[in-house]
N, C-alpha and C positions, 0 to 999 in steps of 0.2 A: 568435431562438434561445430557449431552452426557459427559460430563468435572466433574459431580459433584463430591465432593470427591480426585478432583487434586488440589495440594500446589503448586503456580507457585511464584517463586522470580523473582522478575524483575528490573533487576540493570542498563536496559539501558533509554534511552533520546529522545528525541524527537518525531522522527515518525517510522518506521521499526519496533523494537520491540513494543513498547508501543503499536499499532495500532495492533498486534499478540495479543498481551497479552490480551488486550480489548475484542478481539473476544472469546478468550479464555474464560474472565470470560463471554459474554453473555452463552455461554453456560454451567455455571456452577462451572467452575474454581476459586478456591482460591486465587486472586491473590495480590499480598503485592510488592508496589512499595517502593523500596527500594531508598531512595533521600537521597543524599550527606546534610549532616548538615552544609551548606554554607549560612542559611539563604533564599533561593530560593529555592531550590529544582528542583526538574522535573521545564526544562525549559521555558517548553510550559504554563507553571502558567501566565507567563505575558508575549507572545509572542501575537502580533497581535491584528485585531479586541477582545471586547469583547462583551458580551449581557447587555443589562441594569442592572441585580445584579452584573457586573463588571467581571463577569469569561469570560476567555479567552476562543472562539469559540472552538480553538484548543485541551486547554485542555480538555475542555466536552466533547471532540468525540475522546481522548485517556484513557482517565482516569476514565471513569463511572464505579460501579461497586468493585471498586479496595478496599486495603488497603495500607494506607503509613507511612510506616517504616522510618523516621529521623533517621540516625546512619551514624558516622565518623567513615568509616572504617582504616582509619590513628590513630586511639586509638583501641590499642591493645584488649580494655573492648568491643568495635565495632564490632570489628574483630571478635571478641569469640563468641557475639551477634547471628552474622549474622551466624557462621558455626554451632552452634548449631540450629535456624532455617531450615539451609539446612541438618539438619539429619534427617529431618522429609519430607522434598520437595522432587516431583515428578520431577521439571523443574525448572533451571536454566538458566535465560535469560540477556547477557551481550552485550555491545557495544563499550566497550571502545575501544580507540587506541589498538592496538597488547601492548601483556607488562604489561597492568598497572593490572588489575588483580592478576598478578600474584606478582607485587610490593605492592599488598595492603592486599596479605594473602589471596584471596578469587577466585584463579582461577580452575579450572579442580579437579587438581590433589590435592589440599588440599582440596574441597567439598569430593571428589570420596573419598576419605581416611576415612572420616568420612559417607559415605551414596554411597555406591558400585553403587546402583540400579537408579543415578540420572540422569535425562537427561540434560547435560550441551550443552547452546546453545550460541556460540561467532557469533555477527552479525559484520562483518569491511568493509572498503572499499574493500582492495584486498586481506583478506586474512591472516590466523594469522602468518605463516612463509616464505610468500613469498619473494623474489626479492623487494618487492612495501611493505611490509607490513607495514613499519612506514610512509608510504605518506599520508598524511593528505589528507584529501577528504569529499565534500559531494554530495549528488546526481548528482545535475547538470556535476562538477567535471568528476564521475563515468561515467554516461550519454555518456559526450564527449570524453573520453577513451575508450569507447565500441565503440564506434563508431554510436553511435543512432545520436547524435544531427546530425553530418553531413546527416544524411537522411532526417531532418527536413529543407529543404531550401524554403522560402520563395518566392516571382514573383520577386527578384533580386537576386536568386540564391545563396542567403548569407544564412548560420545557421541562425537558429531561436533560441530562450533561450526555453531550455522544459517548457512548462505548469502543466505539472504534473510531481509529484516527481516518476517517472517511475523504477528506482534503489532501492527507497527505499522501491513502495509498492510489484516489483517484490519482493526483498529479504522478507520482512515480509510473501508473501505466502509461498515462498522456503523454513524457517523457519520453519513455520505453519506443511508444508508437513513432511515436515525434523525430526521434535519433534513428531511429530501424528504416523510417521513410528518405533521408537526406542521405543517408549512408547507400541506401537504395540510389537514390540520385546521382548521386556523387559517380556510380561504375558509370554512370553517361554522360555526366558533364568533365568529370574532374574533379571538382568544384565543391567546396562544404557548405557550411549554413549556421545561421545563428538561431538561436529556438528562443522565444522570449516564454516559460511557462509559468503560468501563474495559477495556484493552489484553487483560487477564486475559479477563475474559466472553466481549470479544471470539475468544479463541483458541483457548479451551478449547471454544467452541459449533462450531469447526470439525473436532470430533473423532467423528461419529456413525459413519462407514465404517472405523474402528479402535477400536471401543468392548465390541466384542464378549465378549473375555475378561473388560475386567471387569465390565459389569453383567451378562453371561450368565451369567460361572461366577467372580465375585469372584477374579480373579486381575488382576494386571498382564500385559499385552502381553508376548511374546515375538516381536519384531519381524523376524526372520529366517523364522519361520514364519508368517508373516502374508499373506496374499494382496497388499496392498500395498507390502509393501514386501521381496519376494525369495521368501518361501516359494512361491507360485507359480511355477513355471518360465515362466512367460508373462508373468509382470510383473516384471522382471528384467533385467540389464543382463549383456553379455556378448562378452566380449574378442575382438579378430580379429587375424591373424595379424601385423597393421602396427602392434599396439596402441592401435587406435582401438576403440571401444563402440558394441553395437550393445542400443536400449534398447526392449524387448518391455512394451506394457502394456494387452494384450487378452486376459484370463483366460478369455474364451468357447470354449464346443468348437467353433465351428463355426471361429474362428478357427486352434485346433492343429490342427482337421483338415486346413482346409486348406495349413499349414503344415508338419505332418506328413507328408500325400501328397505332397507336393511335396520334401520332404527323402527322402523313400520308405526312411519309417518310420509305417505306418499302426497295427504293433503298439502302438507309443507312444501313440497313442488312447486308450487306456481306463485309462493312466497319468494322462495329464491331465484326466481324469474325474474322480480323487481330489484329496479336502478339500487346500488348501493346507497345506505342511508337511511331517514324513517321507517320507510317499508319494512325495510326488511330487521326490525326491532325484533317482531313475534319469534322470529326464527332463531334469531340472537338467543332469545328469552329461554326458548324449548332448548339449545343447544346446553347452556349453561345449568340449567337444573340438571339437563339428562348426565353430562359430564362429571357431574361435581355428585353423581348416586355412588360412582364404581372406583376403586383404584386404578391407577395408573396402569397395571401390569394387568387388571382385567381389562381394560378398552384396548390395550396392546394387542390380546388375544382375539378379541373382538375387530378389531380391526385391520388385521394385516390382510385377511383376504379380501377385503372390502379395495376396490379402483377406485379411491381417492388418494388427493394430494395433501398428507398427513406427515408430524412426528411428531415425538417431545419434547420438550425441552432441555438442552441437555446445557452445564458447566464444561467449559473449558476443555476442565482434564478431563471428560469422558469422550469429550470429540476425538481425543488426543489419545488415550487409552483403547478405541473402538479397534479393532485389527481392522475391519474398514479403512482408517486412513491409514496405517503403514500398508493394506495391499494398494491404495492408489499413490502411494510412493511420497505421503503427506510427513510424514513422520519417519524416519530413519537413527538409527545411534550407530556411533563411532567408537572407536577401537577401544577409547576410556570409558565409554559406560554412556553418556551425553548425549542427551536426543537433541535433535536440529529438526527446524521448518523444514522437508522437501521442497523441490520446486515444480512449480506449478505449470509451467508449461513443455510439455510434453512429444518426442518426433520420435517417428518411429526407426528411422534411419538413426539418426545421430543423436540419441537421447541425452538429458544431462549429465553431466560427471559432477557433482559437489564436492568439493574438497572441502574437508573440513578444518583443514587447518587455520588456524590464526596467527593471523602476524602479533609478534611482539611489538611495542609503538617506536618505531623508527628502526625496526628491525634490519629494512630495507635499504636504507639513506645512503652506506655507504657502497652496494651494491649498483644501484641509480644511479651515483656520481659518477662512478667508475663508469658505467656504460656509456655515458656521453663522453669519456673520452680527458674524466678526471686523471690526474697522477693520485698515487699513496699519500704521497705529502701533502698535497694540497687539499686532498679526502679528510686528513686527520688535522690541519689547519680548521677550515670548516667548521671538524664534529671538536675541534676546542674550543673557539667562542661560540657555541652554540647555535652555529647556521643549520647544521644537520643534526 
């Protein structure tokens, strides 16, 4: 596999990193999640639904794969732990607040001392020295400081709450990229790198195809008349007569044309010709009465032969249920019954392996000591007052 042979530490929580790391080990990665000895550990342990053996959705679709390291990095014994670990690591992956790192003995500059050649990755809200860097935050937060949620307004023109955690799964690619590029570097210098990644950067850099009003004409977005998100009559969502949605997102003419001849309304042509926006109201108009005559399962029929960029709206569990995503390897179950996320990125040589096993929290602690070159006794010292 494409990672086999890389040491990844991963000191961060929740989603961003964890969700990196994961990918990381399907493809082969060593990776050692490193949990705070608070008795809990990696949060996501008891966050949310679970499956019937009691594990948390959440954590099965971060944490497959992994090993985990129980260690208090606030004991000095932790401390030494963990930086002898990192003389041997490829990749350093952190989340804390701005700071604490570095108040815990285990940031950049004390790894880099002991292992020149490490790729050290800080994931934050805004940033490890910025203006903002101690602002407490999480996605949503982020979200609405980039300015995404106010693109998300609703048929009363109010922000909506994001549905997906968009900040966090940007930065986890940004990440991804970010560590794959140094790591890259590194076969010709030697040399590692420090990644400063901030949620923000991350989210805001995915704004270029909504950007238009304001670097063209210094205004903010008015997101109804927007091509992506409703001013087009083609990229639009729209009601049927069962009150299921039917979700149009092909602004091309060749596509109304032929969506239009086939509705045998070709006059409407030269409607959706014009700029997203007022213009093209009429067309909106026609689309939603004609929509909101038939069921769902008749436009279905009605539609499939039609060359347009069409579907409906589907929950969750039907994306998930569709044999669609288990043939694109989206969906998978393991030996107990337990479907898991697939992973998404794809080689044809050396495809992923997920393993789906999970560590138990500190499963690993005394395994890790050992390998640096712990004795027995001094392992079972350690895991008595609570270092490991």
């Amino acid at each position: 596999m494409k990672l086999e042979g890389l040491k990844v530490l991963d000191l961060s929580a929740f989603l961003p990193g964890p969700h990196m790391t994961m990918m990381m080990a399907d493809h082969g990665a060593d990776v050692i999640m490193v949990e705070p000895a608070n008795g809990t550990g990696e949060p996501s342990r008891v966050l949310g639904e679970t499956t019937p053996d009691g594990v948390s959705v959440w954590f099965r679709n971060i944490a497959r794969g992994k090993r985990s390291l129980k260690v208090n990095l606030k004991d000095p014994e932790g401390q030494e732990l963990f930086l002898r670990l990192a003389e041997t690591a490829d990749v350093v992956v952190e989340a804390f607040r701005p700071g604490v790192v570095k108040r815990l003995g285990v940031d950049y500059a004390a790894v880099s001392t002991r292992n020149p050649s490490v790729v050290y990755c800080s994931i934050s809200a805004f940033g490890q020295d910025s203006s903002l860097a101690t602002k407490p935050a999480h996605d949503t937060a982020v979200q609405a400081f980039a300015g995404l949620t106010d693109l998300a307004r609703g048929s009363d023109d109010k922000p909506t709450m994001p549905n997906i955690a968009f900040a966090d799964a940007s930065a986890s690619l940004m990440a991804l990229s970010a560590i794959l590029m140094a790591l890259y570097r590194r076969t010709q210098t030697g040399k590692g790198d420090y990644i400063d990644l901030a949620m923000y950067d991350a989210a805001i850099a995915w704004t270029p195809n909504v950007l238009g009003p304001t670097f063209g004409e210094n205004r903010p977005p008015e997101p109804k008349q927007m091509r992506s998100f409703g001013g087009s009559a083609l990229t639009n969502l729209y009601e049927t007569a069962d009150g299921e949605y039917l979700s149009f997102a092909g602004p091309e003419i060749k596509f109304a044309t032929n969506l239009l001849n086939a509705l045998e309304r070709p006059d409407l042509i030269e409607v959706a010709k014009l700029p997203p926006g007022p213009g093209q109201a009429p067309l909106r108009a026609f689309f939603a009465e004609t929509f909101k005559s038939r069921t769902l399962a008749e436009w279905q029929t009605f539609l499939e032969p039609i060359d347009c960029a069409w579907s409906w709206v589907r929950s969750l569990k039907e994306a998930f249920d569709d044999p669609f995503t288990a043939e694109r390897g989206m969906v998978f179950t393991d030996a107990d019954g337990n479907r898991h996320i697939g992973p998404p990125i794809k080689f044809e040589n050396e495809p992923p392996q997920p393993n789906p096993e999970l560590p138990e929290y500190g499963e690993h602690s005394a395994d890790l000591a050992a390998e640096i070159g712990l004795d027995a006794d001094k392992i079972a010292e350690l895991q008595a007052k609570g270092t490991i």
